[in-house]
C-alpha positions in Angstrom: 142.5 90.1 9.8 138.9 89.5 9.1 136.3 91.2 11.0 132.8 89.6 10.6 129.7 91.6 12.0 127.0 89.3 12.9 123.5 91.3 12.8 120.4 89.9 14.2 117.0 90.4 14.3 115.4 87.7 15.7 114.0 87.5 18.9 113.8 83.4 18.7 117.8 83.1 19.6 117.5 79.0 20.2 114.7 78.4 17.6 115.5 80.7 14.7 116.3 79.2 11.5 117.9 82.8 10.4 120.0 82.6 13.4 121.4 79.2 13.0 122.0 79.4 9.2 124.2 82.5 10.0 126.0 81.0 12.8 126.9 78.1 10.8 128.4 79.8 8.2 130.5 81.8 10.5 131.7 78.8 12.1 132.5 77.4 8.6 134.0 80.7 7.3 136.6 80.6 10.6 137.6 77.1 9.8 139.3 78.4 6.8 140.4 81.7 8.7 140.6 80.7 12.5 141.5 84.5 12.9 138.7 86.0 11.6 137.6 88.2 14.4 133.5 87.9 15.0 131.2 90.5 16.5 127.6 90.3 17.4 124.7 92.9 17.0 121.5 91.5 19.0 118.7 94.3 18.1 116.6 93.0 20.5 119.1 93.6 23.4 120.9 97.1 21.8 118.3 99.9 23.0 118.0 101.5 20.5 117.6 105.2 20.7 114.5 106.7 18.9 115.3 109.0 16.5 113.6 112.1 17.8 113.3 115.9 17.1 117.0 116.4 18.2 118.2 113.6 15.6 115.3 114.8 13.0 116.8 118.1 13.5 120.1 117.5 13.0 120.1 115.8 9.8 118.0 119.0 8.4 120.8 120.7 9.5 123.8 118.2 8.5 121.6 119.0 5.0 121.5 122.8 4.9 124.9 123.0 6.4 123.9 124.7 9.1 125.4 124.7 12.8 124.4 122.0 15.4 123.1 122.5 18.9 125.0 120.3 21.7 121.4 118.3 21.9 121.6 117.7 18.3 125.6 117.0 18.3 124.8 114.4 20.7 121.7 113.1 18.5 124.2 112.6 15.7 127.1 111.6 17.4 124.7 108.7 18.4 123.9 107.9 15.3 127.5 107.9 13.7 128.3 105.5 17.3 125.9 102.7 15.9 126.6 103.1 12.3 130.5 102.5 13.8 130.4 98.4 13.4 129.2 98.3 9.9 132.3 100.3 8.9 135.0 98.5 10.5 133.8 95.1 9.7 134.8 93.6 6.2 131.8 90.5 6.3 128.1 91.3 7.5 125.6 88.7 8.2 122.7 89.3 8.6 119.8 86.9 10.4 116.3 88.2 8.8 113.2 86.6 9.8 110.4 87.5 7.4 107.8 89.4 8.7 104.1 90.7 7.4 106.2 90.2 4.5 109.2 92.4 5.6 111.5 92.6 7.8 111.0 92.9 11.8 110.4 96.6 12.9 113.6 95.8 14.8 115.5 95.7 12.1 113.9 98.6 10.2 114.7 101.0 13.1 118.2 100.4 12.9 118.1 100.9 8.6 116.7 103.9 10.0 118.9 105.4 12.5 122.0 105.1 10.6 121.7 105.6 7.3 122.1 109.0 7.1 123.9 111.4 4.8 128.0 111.5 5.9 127.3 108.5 7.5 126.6 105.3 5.4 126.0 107.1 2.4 126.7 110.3 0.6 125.3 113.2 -1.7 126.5 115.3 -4.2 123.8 117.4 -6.4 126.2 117.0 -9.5 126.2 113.3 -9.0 123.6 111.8 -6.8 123.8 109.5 -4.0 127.1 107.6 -3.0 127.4 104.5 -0.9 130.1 104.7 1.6 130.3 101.0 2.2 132.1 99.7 -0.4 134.5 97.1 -0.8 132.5 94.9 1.8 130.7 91.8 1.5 127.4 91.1 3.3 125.4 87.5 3.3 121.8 87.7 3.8 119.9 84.8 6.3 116.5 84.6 5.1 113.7 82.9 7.1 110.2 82.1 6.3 107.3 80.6 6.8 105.9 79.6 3.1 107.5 79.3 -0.3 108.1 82.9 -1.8 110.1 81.5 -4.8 109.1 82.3 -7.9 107.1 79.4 -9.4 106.2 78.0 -6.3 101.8 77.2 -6.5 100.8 79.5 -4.6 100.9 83.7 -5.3 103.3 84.2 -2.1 106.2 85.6 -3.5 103.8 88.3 -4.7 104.3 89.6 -1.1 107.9 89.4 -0.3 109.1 92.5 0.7 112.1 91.3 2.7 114.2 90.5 0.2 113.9 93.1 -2.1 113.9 96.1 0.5 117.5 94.4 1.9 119.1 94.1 -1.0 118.1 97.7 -2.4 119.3 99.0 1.1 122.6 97.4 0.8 122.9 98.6 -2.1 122.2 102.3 -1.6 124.6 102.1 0.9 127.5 100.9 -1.5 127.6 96.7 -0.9 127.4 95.3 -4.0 128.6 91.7 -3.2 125.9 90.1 -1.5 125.0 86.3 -0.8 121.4 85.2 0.3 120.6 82.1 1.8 116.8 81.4 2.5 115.3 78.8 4.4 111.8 78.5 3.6 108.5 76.4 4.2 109.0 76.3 8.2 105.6 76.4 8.9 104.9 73.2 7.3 105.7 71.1 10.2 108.8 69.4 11.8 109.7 66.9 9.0 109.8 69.9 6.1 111.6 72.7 8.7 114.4 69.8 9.5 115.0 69.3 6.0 115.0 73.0 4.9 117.1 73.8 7.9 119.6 71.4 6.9 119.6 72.3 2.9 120.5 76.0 4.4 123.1 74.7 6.7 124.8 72.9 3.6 124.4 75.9 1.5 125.8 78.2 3.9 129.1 75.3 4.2 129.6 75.7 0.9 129.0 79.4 0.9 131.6 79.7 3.4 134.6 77.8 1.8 133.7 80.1 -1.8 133.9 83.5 0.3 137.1 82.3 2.2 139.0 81.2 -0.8 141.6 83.5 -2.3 140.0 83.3 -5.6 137.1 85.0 -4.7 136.6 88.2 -6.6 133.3 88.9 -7.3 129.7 88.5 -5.9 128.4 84.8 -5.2 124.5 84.2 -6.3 121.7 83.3 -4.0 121.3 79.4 -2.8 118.3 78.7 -2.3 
C-alpha cells in the first residue's frame, strides 16, 4: 500500500493556492489507488521543538562518536521522532508558499531539525554525503505572488530562492524523482488567481494519473 505524506507550510489553510493544488492531486492520485493511505504534517500546528544546546550538542557528538547524555539522547531521539514520517511514506507533497523569495521560516525549521547525519542523510569521509531517502518520490506545490519564470518581463525569477533551495534539499537527502507544480501571478487580482489556480489543478490531474500508472519509472518534469 501507498503511503502519501502531505507536508504543509501554509498558514492560509482555506485560501492557499499551495494547499489546494496539493490536495487535489492527492484526491486524484487515490482515484487510481483508493488504498493509498494519506497523512498530514501541518507545521503551523506541530510545535516544533527548537533545536537547542542539547540537540546542538548531540550532533557534535553523533559526529565525533562520542557518548550522549540522557538530555542530549532525548534531543536526538526528538529529532529522529519527526524525521519518522518522511521515511515511512513512499509520496511526499509538499504545499510551499513563496516567501521574501524562499520558503516560510516554518518550513525551514523543520529542514533543520531533521536533517541530520544518521538520520535523513549520511557521511562517509571516503565517499561523501549519502541521501537516505531514496527510492521515494516527492511533488513540490509552489505558490506565488508574481511570475518567477524565466523569460517572464520583469527580473523576478532573479530572486527565487524557493525553488532552488527545495529541490537541492531533496536532493541531498537522496529524492531524485521530483515533480513541481507552481501556481503563479496570484497577486494580480481575482480573474488571473482563478485561472492560474485552475491551470495548477489540471496540471496536478494529469500529474496524478502519470505517477499512479504502472509505467512510471522515472522522474516527471515540472508543469508549469
Amino acid at each position: 500500500m501507498t503511503t502519501i505524506l502531505h507536508i504543509e507550510s501554509s498558514p492560509r489553510k482555506q485560501r492557499s493556492a499551495s494547499l489546494e493544488v496539493a490536495r487535489e492531486f492527492i484526491f486524484h492520485y487515490r482515484q487510481c489507488h483508493p488504498s493509498t493511505a494519506v497523512k498530514s504534517l501541518d507545521l503551523w500546528s506541530a510545535s516544533l521543538p527548537e533545536f537547542d544546546e542539547d540537540a546542538m550538542a548531540a550532533k557534535y557528538a553523533g559526529l565525533s562518536g562520542a557518548s550522549l547524555t540522557a538530555a542530549q539522547e532525548h534531543a536526538w531521539n526528538e529529532l529522529r521522532s519527526r524525521a519518522a514520517p518522511l521515511h515511512e511514506a513512499d509520496i511526499l507533497v509538499f504545499s510551499v508558499p513563496l516567501w521574501n523569495f524562499s520558503i516560510p521560516y516554518k518550513l525551514k525549521h523543520f529542514i533543520d531539525l531533521v536533517s541530520q547525519k544518521d538520520i535523513l542523510f549520511s557521511f562517509d569521509p571516503e565517499t561523501g554525503f549519502g541521501g537516505l531517502l531514496e527510492n521515494k518520490k516527492a511533488v513540490v506545490v509552489y505558490a506565488r505572488g508574481l511570475n518567477y519564470m524565466k523569460g517572464s518581463f520583469t527580473p523576478a525569477q532573479e530572486f527565487d530562492f524557493q525553488k532552488p533551495y527545495v529541490e537541492a534539499w531533496l536532493k541531498f537527502i537522496g529524492i531524485t524523482d521530483v515533480s513541481s507544480l507552481i501556481v503563479e501571478k496570484t497577486l494580480f487580482g481575482h480573474d488571473v488567481d482563478t485561472e492560474a489556480r485552475a491551470l495548477a489543478n489540471r496540471q496536478a490531474q494529469q500529474l496524478a494519473a502519470t505517477l499512479a500508472s504502472p509505467q512510471h519509472t522515472k522522474p516527471s518534469p515540472s508543469l508549469t
